[in-house]
Structure formats: structure tokens, C-alpha cells
N, C-alpha and C positions, 0 to 999 in steps of 0.2 A: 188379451190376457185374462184367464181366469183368477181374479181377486182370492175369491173365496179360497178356491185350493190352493194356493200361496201360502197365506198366512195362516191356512190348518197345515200346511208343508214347515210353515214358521215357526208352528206351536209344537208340531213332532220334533222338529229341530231345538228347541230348548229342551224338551226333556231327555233328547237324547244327549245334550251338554249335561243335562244334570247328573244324567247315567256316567258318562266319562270324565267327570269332576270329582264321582266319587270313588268311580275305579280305579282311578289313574292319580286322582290329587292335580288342583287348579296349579300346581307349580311344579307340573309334571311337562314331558318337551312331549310325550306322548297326546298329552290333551292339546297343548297348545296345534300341535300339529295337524290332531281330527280339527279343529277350528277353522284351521286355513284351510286345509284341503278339502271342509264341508261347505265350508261359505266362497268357496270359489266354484266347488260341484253345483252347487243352486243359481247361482250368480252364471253360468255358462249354459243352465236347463233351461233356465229363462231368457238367453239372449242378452245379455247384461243390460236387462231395461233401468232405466235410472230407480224406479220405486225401489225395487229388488237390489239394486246395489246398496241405494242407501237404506234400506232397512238392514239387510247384513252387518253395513258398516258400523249401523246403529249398534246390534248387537254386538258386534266385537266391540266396541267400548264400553258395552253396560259389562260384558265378562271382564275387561281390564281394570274397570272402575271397581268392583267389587273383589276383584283379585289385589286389586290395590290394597283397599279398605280392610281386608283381613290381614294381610300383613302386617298393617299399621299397629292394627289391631293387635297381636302376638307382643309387639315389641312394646306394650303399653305395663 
């Protein structure tokens, strides 16, 4: 496995969340659903190697974490 273009595939991958977080809104079913069906498209190019799944997985919970934390945040 090439490391390197992974996680430069990783770093394109967040700012293209950042792109549909702002176009769509993090509590939008639109973003949430580029999320899944992008972190399963990478997750499937790579063979579901364990690094790669759990870095994905990793990701979808830093997006859920901070989609949390802004809610909270609203209602404060």
C-alpha cells in the first residue's frame, strides 16, 4: 500500500468535507450521505485494509464529534 497517497487521498478527503459542510450544512442528510458513501468509496479502493478502515472510522467520528459540539453549542 502506498502510505503516502492515502493520507494525501485523506487530506483531499477532509477539505472536500469541508466543501460539503458548507454547501450543504453538517445537519444536512445530503452531507451526511457524501460521508458515507465517500468513506466507503476509499474504504473499498483500498481493499478494506484495517489502517484505512480505521482511519475513515476515525474520521466519521471527529465529523460527529464536532457536529455534536456545535449543536450544543446553538442551544447554549
Amino acid at each position: 500500500m502506498d502510505y503516502k497517497a492515502f493520507f494525501a487521498e485523506v487530506a483531499d478527503w477532509i477539505m472536500q468535507a469541508n466543501t460539503m459542510a458548507i454547501n450543504h450544512g453538517m445537519d444536512s442528510e445530503a452531507f451526511w450521505k457524501w460521508v458515507m458513501d465517500s468513506t466507503a468509496a476509499i474504504c473499498e479502493k483500498h481493499k478494506n485494509n484495517k489502517l484505512v478502515l480505521d482511519q475513515m472510522i476515525m474520521l466519521f467520528h471527529w465529523l460527529e464529534d464536532f457536529y455534536a459540539e456545535s449543536v450544543r453549542g446553538k442551544r447554549t
